[in-house]
N, C-alpha and C positions, 0 to 999 in steps of 0.2 A: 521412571519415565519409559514406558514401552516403544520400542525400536520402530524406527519410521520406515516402513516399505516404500521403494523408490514406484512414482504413479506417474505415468504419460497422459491418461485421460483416453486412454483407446480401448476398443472394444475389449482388447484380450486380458484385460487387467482380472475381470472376475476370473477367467480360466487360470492367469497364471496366480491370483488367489487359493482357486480351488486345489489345484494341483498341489499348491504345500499345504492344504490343509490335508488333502487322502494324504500324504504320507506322513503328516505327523499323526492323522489316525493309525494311522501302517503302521508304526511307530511304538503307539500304544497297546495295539495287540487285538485293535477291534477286527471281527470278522470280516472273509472276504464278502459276505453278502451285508454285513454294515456299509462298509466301503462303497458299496456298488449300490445301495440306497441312500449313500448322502451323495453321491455324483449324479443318479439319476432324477433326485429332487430338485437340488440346487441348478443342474444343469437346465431342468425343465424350466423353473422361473427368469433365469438368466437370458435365456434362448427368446423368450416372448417379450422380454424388458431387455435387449442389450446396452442401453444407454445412462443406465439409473444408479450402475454400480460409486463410480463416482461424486454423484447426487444427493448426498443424504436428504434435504428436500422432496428431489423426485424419487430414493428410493422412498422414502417414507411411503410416499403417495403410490408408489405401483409397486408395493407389496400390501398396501391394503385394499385397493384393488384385487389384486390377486387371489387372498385370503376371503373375503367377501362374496366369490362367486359360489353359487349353490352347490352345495358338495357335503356328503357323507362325513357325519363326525369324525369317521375314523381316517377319512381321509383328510381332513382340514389338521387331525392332528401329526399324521405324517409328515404331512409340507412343512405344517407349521416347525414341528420339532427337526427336521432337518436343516430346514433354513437359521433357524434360530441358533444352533448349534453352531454354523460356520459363519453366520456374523460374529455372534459374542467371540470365537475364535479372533476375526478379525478385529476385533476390536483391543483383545488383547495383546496381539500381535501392532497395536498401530496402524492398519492399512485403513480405516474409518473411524471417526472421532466418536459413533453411538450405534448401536441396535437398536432400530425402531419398533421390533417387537418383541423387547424384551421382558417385557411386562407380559407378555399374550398367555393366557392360559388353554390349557388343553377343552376340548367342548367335553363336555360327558356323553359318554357311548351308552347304550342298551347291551349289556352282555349279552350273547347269544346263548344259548340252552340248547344243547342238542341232546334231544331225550331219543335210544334208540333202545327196541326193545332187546331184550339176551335173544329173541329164538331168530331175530335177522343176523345178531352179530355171530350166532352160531353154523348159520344158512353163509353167511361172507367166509369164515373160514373153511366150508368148505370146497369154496370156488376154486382155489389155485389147483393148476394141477400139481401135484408132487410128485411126479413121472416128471417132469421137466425140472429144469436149472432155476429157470424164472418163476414159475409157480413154487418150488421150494423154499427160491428166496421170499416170493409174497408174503408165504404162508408165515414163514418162522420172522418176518416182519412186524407183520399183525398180530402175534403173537409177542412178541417182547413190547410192542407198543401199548398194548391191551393188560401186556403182566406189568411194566413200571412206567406208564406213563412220560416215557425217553421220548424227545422231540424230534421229529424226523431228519434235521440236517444232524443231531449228534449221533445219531443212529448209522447216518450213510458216512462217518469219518471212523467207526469203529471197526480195529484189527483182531484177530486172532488173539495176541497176548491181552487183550483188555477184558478177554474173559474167563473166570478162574470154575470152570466147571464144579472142581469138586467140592468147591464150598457154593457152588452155585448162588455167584456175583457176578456184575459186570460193571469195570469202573468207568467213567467216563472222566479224560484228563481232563486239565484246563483246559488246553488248549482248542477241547473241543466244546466244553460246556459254553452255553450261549452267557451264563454270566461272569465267565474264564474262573469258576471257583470249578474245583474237580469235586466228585462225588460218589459214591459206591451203591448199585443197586442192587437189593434182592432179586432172585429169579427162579419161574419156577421148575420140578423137573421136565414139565410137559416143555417147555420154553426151551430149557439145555438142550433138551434131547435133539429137538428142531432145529436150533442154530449149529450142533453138532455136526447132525446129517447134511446140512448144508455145509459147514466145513469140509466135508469128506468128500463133496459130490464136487468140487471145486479141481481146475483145470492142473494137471501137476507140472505144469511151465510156472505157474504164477508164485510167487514170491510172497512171503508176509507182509508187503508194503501194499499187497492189494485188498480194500476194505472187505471185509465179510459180505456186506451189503451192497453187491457191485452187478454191473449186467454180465452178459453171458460173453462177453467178449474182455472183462476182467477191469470194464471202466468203474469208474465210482457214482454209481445211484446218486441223481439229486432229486433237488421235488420237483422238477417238473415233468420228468418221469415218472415218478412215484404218484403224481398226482394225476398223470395219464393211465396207470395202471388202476388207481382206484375207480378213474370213471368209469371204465371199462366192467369190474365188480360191480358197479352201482349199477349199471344199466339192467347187467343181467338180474340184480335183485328188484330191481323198479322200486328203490331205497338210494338216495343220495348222502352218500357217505368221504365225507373228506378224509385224507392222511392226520389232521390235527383233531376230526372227529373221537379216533380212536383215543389219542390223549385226553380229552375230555371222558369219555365213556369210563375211562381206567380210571379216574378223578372219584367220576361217580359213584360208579358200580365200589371203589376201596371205603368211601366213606357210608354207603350204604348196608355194606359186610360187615361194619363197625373197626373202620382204620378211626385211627385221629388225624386231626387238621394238622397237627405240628410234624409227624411224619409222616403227611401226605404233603407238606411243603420240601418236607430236606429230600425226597425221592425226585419231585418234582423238578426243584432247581429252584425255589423262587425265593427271592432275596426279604422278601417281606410274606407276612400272613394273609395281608389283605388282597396280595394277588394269588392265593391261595383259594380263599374262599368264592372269588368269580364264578370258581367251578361248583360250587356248593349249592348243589339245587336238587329240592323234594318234591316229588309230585303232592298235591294236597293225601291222596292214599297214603304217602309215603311219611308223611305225618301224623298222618289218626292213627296209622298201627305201628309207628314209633311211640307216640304218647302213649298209646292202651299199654305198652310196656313199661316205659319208662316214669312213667308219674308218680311223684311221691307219695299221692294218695295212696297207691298199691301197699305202700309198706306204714303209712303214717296209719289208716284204717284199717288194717288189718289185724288188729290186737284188738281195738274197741271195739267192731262187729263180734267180734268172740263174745266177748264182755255182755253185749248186748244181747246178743243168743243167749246168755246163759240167764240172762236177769228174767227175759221174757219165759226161760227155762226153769227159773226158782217161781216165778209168780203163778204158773198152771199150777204146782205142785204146794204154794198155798189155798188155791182157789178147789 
């Protein structure tokens, strides 16, 4: 029998719900921006419905409300899956006898495809200045983003010791990985060499608790800087290129060089293959002159044309 939370029937009841829900997520080890996207969803529905929490009736009713107004699959599925999360919580916990959307399934999304060509993303790296701290850091960004496919917040939590130059790796711990599983990625030397000189060109007050990937004032890079600086790059190229762009590109460009999908998942982080393959997009060229190579006809026909020459070869030679 699940422990009954004591309930007044007053507005603050969802808050003081919410509040032990973030820390038993605290708790579990989920990120600080998990955190701050189950408080900023749940808060949101909460804030427009203050009265429903106690309700199950009327929650029912004004969260499908809620859910029902027109809105981006991808966004129906954020609400949905946040909300969902910290009912079933409560309901485990006792504070509501049911989850009225606990049935709701996710809408299906259209993957997005971002096809960029090599001679922009070649025209992007050479934007930063690498006379500066900050163009350095760009560069040798875009550069480890583009070499392993690392997601940009594990990218802005990474130190000095988490990369082992002379085998030229960089690990990412748990604690930083978005699926808290740690992971080791290849790198290349063009990539060392850059985060290197970025190491070296760093302030020598700063200490190894300050991340590699930080501003010029020795703070820690997030995306929303990161994602100011790209617009900035984009503009000058008249190419709209995101920070998670580049992770895709590295997706594509690896399986188009001829990586595999199985070690283009373990680089990546992804707990499954089938979020793997999202990334996995051919232009139709990109198939005609993959099959003109790969077809078994090549090799299955290849012995009987011989054969065949030679027949049409013995038959002049009778005639």
């Amino acid at each position: 029998m699940p422990k009954q939370l004591k309930v007044n029937n007053s507005n603050s009841d969802w808050e003081d719900a919410l509040q032990l829900f973030l820390s038993y997520k605290k708790a579990q080890g989920r990120s600080d921006l998990t955190i701050r996207d189950y408080e900023r969803h749940i808060s949101s529905f909460f804030r427009r419905y203050p009265d429903c929490f106690n309700d199950t009736e009327k929650l029912r009713k004004c969260l499908i409300e809620y859910l029902s107004q027109p809105m981006k699959p991808v966004t129906y599925n954020l609400r949905m899956k946040n909300l969902k999360a910290f009912l079933n919580w409560c309901v485990e916990e006792g504070i509501i006898p049911s989850n009225p959307i606990a049935k709701f399934k996710p809408r299906k999304t259209d993957d997005r495809i971002v096809e960029i060509d090599i001679e922009t993303l070649q025209k992007l790296l050479q934007l930063p200045n690498r006379k500066t701290f900050a163009g350095l850091r760009d560069y040798a960004l875009m550069l480890l983003t583009l070499d392993t496919g690392i997601r940009p917040k594990e990218a802005f939590s990474l130190l000095k010791d988490h990369f082992d130059f002379k085998n030229l790796q960089v690990v990412i711990p748990s604690d930083v990985a978005k699926t808290r599983v740690s992971r080791v990625l290849p790198i290349s030397p063009v990539t060392a060499n850059a985060i290197k000189k970025l190491i070296s060109s760093r302030h020598p007050k700063w200490d190894d608790s300050v991340p590699v990937f930080c501003s010029v004032s020795g703070k820690p890079l997030n995306r929303y800087r990161w994602n100011e600086r790209m617009r900035e790059y984009s503009k000058q190229l008249g190419v709209k290129i995101r920070p998670y762009d580049l992770r895709h590109m590295f997706a594509l460009l690896y399986l188009k060089n001829g990586g595999y999908e199985l070690s283009l998942q373990k680089i990546m982080g992804h707990t499954t293959l089938e979020m793997t393959k999202k990334y996995v997009h051919f232009t139709q060229k990109d198939l005609q002159e993959i099959h003109a190579k790969a077809t078994p006809i090549n090799t299955l026909l290849k012995q009987p044309l011989n054969r065949v020459g030679n027949i049409k070869n013995q038959n002049k030679k009778k005639e």
